[in-house]
N, C-alpha and C positions, 0 to 999 in steps of 0.2 A: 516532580516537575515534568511538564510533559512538554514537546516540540513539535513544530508543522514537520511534517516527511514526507518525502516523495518516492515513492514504490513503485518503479516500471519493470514491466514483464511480455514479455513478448506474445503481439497477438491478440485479438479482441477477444472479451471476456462474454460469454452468453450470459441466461441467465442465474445460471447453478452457479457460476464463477461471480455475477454481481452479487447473489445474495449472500454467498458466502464473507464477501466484503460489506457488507451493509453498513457498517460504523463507519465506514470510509468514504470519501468523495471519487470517482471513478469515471475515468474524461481516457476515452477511447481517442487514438490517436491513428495514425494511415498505419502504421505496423507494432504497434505496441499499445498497453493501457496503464496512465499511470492511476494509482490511488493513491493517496492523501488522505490528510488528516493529523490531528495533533494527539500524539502520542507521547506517553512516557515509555521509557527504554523497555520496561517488561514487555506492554502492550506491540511495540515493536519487533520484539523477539516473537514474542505470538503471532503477531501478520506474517511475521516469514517463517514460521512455520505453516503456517494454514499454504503460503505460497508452495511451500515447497511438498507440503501433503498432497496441495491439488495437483503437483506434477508440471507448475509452471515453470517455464524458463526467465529465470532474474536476469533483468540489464542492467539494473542500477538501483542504488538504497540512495538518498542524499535527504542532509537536513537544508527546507524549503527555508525555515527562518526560526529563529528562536520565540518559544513561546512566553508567555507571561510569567514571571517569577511567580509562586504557589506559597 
């Protein structure tokens, strides 16, 4: 079953940090970027690793809304 999630991290992402996100929706903000997208809990664990491989700093993980029953 997978969920919307919101993934903010400190500081706008170029381009090596979007593409690395590509699955994800990715909405630059004045001091932070979030990405989104609807994940199941693995794929989740995998973004924050990729977050924390790229040496990003996390603000915040939060689920955006529940996704569709599978």
């Amino acid at each position: 079953m997978s969920d919307t999630y919101e993934i903010r991290v400190v500081g706008a992402l170029g381009p090596v940090g979007r593409s690395a996100f590509a699955d994800l929706a990715v909405d630059v903000e004045p001091v932070a970027t979030v990405l989104s997208g609807a994940l199941t809990q693995a794929e989740l664990h995998l973004v924050l690793d990729r977050v924390r491989d790229l040496g990003l700093e996390l603000i915040d993980v939060k689920l955006a809304r529940p996704g569709p029953p599978d």
